[in-house]
C-alpha positions as CSV (number, residue, x, y, z in Angstrom):
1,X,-15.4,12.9,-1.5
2,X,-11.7,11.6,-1.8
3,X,-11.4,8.0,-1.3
4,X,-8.2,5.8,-0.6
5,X,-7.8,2.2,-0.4
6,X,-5.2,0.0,-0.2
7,X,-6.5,-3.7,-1.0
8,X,-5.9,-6.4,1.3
9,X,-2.6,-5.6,2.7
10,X,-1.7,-3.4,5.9
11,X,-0.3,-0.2,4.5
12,X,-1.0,1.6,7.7
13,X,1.3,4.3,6.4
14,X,-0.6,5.3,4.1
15,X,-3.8,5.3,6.4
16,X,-1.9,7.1,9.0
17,X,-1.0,10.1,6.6
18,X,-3.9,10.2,5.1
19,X,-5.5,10.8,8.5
20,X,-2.9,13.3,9.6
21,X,-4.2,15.1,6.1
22,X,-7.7,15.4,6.8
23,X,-7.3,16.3,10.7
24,X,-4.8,19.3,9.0
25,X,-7.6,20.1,6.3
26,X,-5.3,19.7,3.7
27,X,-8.0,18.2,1.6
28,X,-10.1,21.1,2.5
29,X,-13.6,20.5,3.4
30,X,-14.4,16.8,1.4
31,X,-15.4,13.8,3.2
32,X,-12.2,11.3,2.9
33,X,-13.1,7.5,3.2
34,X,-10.7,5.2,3.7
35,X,-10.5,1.2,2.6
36,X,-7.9,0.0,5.4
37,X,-7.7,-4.0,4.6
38,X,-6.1,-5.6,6.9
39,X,-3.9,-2.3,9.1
40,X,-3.7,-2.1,12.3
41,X,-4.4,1.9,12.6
42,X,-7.9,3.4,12.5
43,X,-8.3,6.8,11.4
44,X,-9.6,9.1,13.5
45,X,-10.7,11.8,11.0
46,X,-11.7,10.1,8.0
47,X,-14.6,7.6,7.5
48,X,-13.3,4.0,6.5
49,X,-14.2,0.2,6.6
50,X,-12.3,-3.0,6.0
51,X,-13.4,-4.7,3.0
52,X,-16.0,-5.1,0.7
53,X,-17.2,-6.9,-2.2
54,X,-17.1,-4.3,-4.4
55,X,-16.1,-0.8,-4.5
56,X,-16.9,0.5,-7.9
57,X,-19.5,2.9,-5.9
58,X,-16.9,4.4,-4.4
59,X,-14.6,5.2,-7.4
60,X,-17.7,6.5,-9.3
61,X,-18.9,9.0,-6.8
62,X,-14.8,10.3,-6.4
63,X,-14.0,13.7,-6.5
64,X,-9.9,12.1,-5.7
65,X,-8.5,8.9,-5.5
66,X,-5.4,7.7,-3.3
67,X,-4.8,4.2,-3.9
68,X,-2.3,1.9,-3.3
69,X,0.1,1.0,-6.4
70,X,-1.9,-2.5,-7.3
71,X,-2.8,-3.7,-10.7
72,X,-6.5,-3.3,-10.3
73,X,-6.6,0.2,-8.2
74,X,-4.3,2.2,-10.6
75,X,-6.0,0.5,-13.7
76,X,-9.6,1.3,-12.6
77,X,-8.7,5.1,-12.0
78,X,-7.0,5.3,-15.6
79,X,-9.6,3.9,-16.9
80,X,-12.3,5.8,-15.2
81,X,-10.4,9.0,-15.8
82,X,-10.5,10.0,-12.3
83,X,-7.6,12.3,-10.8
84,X,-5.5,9.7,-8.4
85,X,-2.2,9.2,-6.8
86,X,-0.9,5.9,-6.5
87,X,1.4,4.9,-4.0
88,X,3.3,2.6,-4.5
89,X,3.5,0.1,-0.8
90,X,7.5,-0.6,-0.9
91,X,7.5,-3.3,1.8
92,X,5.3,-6.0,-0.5
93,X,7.1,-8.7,-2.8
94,X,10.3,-7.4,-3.8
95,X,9.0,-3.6,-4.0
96,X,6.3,-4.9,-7.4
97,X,4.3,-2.1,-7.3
98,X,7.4,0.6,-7.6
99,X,8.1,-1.7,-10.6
100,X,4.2,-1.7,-12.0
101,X,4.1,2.3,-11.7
102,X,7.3,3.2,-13.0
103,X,6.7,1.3,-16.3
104,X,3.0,2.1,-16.2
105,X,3.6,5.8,-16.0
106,X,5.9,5.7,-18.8
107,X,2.9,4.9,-21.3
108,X,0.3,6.8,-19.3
109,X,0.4,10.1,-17.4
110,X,-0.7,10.2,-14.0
111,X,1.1,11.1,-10.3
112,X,2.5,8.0,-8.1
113,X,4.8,8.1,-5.8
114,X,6.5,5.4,-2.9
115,X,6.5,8.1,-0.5
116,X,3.0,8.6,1.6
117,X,4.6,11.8,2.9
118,X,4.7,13.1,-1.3
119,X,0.5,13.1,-0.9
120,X,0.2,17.2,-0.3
121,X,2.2,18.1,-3.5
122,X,1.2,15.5,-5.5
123,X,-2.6,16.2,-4.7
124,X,-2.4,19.7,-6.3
125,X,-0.6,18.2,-9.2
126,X,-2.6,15.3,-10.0
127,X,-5.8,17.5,-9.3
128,X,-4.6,18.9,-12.8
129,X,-3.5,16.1,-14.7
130,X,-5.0,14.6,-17.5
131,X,-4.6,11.4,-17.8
132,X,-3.0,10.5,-21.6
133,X,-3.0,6.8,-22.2
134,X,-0.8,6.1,-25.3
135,X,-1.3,2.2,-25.3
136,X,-5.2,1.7,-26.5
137,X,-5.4,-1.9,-26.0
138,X,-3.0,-1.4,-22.6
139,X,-6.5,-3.0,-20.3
140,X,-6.8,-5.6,-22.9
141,X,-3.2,-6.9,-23.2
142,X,-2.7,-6.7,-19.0
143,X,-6.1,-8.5,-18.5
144,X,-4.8,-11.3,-21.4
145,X,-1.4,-11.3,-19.7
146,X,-2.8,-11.8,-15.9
147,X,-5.5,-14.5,-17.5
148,X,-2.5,-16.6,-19.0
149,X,-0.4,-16.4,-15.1
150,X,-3.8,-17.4,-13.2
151,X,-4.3,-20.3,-16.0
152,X,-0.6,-22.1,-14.9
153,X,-0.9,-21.8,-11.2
């Protein structure tokens, strides 16, 4: 199963492509499930659902992983080892998450991209890619970091 998600936000790019994908077969024959948030498009081809609590399920039982270029979502699949592309959503806050995965990728190796139509290349690629994390404590210090910004709002 390859599952994407893309948080809260609309990134009906993403969603769109990823749909275009599946009805090509370009991820062969595995189930894709989508988490859409809050987009406009509904796929045609691929399973997918809005929201919920908690998608740890879903990570666990992926073959794949296309997220979205968040914190949390590129985190998780480093740290669950899971082959992923992130992709980074240019059109939030100042383009952040091009920011996030550029520095991120500079201490860890994994595929990310800003470009939704980069997905069929990348895929192959990041199918092979071992993830090498060269900061040990890297979860630690980000999750002491974002504790300290939600403690002065």
């Amino acid at each position: 199963m390859i599952f994407v998600t893309v948080g809260t936000f609309n990134f009906d790019a993403l969603i769109k492509h990823v749909d275009t994908l599946a009805h090509k077969g370009v991820f062969k024959d595995n189930e894709v499930i989508c988490q859409i948030g809050s987009g406009e498009y509904l796929p045609k081809h691929c399973q997918h659902f809005r929201y919920e609590k908690n998608l740890t399920h879903y990570y666990q039982t992926a073959e794949f992983i296309i997220c979205h270029g968040g914190t949390g979502s590129t985190t998780d699949c480093i740290r669950m080892n899971k082959p992923f592309i992130a992709i980074a959503h240019k059109e939030l806050a100042d383009n952040h998450q091009t920011e996030f995965l550029q520095a991120l990728s500079k201490e860890c190796d994994f595929c990310w991209t800003d470009d939704p139509l980069a997905i069929p290349e990348l895929y192959q690629k990041a199918k092979q890619t071992i993830i090498h994390n060269r900061i040990p404590t890297l979860f630690s210090d980000l999750n002491r970091y974002l504790s300290t910004i939600h403690s002065n709002i």
